[in-house]
C-alpha positions in Angstrom: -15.2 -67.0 -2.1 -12.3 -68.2 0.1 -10.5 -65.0 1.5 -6.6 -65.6 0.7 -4.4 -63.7 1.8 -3.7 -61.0 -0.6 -8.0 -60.8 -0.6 -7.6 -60.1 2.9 -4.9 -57.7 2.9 -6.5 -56.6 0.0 -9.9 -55.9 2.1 -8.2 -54.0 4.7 -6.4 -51.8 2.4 -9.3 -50.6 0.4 -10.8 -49.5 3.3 -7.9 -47.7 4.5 -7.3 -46.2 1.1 -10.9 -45.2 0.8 -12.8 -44.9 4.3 -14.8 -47.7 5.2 -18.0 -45.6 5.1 -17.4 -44.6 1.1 -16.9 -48.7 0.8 -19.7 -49.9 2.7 -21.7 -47.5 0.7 -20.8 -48.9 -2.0 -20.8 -52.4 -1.3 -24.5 -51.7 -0.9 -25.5 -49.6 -3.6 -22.6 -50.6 -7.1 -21.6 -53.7 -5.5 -24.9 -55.2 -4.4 -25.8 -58.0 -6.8 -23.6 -61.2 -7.8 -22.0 -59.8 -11.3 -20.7 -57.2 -9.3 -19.6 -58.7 -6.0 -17.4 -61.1 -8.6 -16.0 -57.6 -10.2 -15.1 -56.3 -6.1 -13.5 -59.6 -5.2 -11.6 -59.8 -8.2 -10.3 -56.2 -7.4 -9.8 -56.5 -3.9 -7.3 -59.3 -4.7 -5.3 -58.3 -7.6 -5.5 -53.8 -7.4 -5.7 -53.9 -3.7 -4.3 -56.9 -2.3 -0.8 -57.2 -4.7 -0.7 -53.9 -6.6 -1.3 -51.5 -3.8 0.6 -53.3 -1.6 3.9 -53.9 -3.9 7.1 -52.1 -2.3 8.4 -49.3 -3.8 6.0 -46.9 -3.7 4.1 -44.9 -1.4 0.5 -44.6 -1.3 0.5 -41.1 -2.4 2.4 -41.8 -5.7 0.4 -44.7 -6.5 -2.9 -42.6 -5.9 -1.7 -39.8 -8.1 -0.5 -42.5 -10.9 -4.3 -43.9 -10.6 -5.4 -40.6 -11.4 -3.7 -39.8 -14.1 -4.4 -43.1 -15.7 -8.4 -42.7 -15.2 -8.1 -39.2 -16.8 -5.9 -40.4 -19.8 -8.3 -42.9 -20.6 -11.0 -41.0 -20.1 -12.4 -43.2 -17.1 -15.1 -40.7 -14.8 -16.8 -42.8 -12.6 -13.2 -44.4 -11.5 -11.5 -40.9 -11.6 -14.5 -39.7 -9.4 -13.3 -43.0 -6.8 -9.7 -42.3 -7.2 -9.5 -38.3 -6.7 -11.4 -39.0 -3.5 -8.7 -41.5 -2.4 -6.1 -39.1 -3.8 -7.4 -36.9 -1.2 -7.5 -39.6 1.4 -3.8 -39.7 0.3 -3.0 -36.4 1.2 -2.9 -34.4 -2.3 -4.5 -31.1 -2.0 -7.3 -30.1 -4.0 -5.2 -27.3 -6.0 -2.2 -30.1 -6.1 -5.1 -32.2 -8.3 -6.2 -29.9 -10.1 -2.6 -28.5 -11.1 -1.9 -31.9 -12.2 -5.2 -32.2 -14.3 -4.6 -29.0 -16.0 -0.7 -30.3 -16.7 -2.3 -33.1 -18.3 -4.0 -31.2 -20.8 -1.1 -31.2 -23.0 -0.7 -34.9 -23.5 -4.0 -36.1 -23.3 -6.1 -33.1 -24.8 -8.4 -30.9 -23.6 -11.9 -32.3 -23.6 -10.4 -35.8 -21.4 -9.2 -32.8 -19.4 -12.2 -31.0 -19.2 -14.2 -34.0 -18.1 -11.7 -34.9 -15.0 -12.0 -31.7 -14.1 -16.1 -31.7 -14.3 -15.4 -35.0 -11.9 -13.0 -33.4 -9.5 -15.1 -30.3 -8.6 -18.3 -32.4 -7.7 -15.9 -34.9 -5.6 -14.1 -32.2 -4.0 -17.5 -30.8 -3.0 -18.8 -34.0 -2.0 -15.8 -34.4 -0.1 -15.9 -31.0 1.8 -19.5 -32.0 2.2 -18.9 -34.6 4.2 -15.8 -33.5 6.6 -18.2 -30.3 7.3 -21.1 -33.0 8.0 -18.6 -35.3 10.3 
């Protein structure tokens, strides 16, 4: 694939937003076959490349509107990605959590429940790590 421009600024803002260790990790483990590497370049475009980088929002906002979405729609393994860039982002672990429990009253209990399932094995992943660095 050609790198345009937006794939390139694209490229350098996922890592930022996500550490380039988490993405290299996953470049070789989820993104390590040609069905997927068409998924990450796609993505690294369009999400990273002209979403993320669109004026008018900080990072921080954007991150927590990410969250929210995977949890209303009941997405774990992208909640899981985005409440560890959340964190990146500077949201605490109890800001997180407050606004997964403040979610349980428009998108129910049991999408609640799961997100927070998610958020206490990334959060200790997360911890993990910074002790480990």
């Amino acid at each position: 694939m050609a790198e345009s421009e937006l794939y390139q600024k694209g490229k350098a803002l996922r890592r930022e937003l996500l550490g380039a260790a988490y993405v290299d990790r996953m470049a070789q483990t989820l993104y390590d076959d040609p069905i997927m590497q068409k998924f990450t370049d796609l993505t690294t475009e369009t999400v990273f490349g002209a979403l993320w980088t669109r004026p008018g929002l900080d990072w921080k906002t954007r991150a927590l509107i990410t969250v929210v979405s995977d949890v209303a729609t009941g997405r774990e393994p992208e909640l899981a990605m985005h409440l560890r860039l959340a964190r990146r982002q500077g949201w605490t672990e109890e800001e997180l959590t407050e606004a997964l429990l403040h979610l349980s009253g428009y998108v129910g209990a049991p999408l609640v429940r799961e997100a927070l399932l998610t958020a206490r094995r990334v959060f200790a992943e997360v911890r993990q790590e910074a002790d480990g660095a």
